[in-house]
C-alpha positions as CSV (number, residue, x, y, z in Angstrom):
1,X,24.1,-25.3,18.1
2,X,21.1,-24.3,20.4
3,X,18.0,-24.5,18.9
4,X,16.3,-22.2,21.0
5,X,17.2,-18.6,22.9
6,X,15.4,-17.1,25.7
7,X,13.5,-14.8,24.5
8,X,12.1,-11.2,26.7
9,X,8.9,-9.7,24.9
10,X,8.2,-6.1,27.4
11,X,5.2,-4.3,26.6
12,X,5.2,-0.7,28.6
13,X,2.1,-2.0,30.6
14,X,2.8,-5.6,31.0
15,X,5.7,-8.6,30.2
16,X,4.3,-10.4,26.7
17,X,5.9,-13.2,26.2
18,X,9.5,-14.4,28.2
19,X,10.0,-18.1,27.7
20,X,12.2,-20.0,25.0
21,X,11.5,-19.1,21.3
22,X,13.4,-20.8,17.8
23,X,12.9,-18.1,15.8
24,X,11.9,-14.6,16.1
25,X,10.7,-11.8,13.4
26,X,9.9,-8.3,13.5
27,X,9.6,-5.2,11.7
28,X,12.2,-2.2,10.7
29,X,12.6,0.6,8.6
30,X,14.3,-1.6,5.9
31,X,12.0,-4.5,5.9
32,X,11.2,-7.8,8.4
33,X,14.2,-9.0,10.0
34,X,14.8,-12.5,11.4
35,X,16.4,-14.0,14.4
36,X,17.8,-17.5,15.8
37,X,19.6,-18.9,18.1
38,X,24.0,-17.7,17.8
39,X,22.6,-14.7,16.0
40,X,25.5,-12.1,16.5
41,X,25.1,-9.3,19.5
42,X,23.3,-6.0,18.2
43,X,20.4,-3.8,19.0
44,X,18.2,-2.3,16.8
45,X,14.8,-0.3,16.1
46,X,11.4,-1.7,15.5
47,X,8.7,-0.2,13.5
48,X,4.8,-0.6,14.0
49,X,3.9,-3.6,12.4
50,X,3.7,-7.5,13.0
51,X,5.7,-9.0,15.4
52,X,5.9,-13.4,15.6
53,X,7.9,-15.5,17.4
54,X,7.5,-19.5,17.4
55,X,7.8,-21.9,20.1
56,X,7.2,-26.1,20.1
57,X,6.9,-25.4,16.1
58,X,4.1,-23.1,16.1
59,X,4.1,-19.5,15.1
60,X,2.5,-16.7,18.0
61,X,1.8,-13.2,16.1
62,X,1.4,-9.5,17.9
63,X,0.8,-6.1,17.2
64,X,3.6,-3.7,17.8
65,X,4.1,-0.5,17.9
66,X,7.7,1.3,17.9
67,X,10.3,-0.4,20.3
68,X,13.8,-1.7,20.3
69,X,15.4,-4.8,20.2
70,X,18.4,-6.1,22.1
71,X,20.1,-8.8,20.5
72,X,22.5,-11.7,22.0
73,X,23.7,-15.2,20.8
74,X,21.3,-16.9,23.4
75,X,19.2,-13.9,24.4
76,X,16.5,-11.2,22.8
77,X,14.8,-8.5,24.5
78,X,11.9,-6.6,23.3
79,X,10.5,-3.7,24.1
80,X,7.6,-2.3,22.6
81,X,5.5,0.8,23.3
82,X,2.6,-1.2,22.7
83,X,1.9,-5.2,22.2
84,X,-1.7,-6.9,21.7
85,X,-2.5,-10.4,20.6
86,X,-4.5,-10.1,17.6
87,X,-7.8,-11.5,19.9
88,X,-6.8,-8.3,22.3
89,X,-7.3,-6.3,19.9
90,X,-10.4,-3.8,19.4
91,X,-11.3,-3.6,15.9
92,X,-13.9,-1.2,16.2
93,X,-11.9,1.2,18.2
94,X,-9.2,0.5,15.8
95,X,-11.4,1.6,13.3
96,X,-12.6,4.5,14.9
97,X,-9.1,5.4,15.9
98,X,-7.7,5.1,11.9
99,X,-10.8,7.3,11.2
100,X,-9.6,10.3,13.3
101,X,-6.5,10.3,12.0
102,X,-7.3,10.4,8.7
103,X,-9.8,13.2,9.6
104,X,-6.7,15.3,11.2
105,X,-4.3,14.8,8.3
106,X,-7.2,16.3,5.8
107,X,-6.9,19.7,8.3
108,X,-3.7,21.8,8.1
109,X,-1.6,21.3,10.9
110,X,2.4,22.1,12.1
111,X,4.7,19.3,10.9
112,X,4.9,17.3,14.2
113,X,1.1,16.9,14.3
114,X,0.9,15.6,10.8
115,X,4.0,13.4,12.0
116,X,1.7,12.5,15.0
117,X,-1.3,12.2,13.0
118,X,0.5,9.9,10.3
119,X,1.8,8.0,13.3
120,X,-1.5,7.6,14.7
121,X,-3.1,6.5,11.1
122,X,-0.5,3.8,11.0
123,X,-0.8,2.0,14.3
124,X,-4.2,2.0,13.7
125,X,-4.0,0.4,10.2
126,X,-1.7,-1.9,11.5
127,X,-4.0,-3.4,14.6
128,X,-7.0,-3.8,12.0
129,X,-4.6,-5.8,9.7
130,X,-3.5,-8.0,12.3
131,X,-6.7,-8.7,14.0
132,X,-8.4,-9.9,10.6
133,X,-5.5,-12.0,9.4
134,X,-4.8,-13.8,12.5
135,X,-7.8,-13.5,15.0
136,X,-9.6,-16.5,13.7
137,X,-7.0,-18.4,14.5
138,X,-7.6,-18.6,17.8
């Protein structure tokens, strides 16, 4: 069996990662969900959250926002709206950002902007979570 698969980490501004990974998890709706090399063909949705991927042994970690994932028995594609190291990543404005969500889900508002608002509040959260766990790792 292989030990590694090629794997295709698309950001909607820039490629992340595409190189050979051993092992691969990300977020969904149901929970964190694994990957290795001969894992069978599917596709799939990600949710905001933490994204890592190892290569040589060590782990690599990334914010992401919604995307899919494209699954083959030597091959994985992601896409992701939006991917950021946890050094790329803007605490402050992260901050700020979590702040004016929160501010817009205290204000009545049609369903799709609380949706939207949520949405917001969430991304947000996730970025500062991310940056303080892994940033000092660096």
């Amino acid at each position: 069996m292989e030990k590694t698969f090629q794997l295709e980490i698309l950001a909607s501004d820039r490629p992340f990662y595409v190189g050979p990974s051993e092992y691969l998890v990300f977020p969904t709706v149901d929970g964190m969900f694994g990957v290795l090399p001969g894992h069978e063909s599917m596709v799939t949705v990600i949710s905001p959250g933490e994204l890592k991927y190892q290569i040589d042994g060590k782990w690599h970690y990334a914010s992401i926002s919604e995307g899919f994932v494209e699954i083959r028995r030597d091959y994985v594609l992601v896409l992701g709206d939006a991917i950021e190291l946890p050094e790329e990543i803007d605490a402050k404005r992260a901050a700020e950002a979590a702040e004016r969500a929160k501010e817009r889900l205290l204000h009545k508002q049609s369903i799709m902007q609380y949706y939207h608002s949520q949405a917001a509040l969430n991304r947000a959260i996730n970025r500062l979570k991310i940056s303080k766990r892994h940033s000092h790792e660096v």
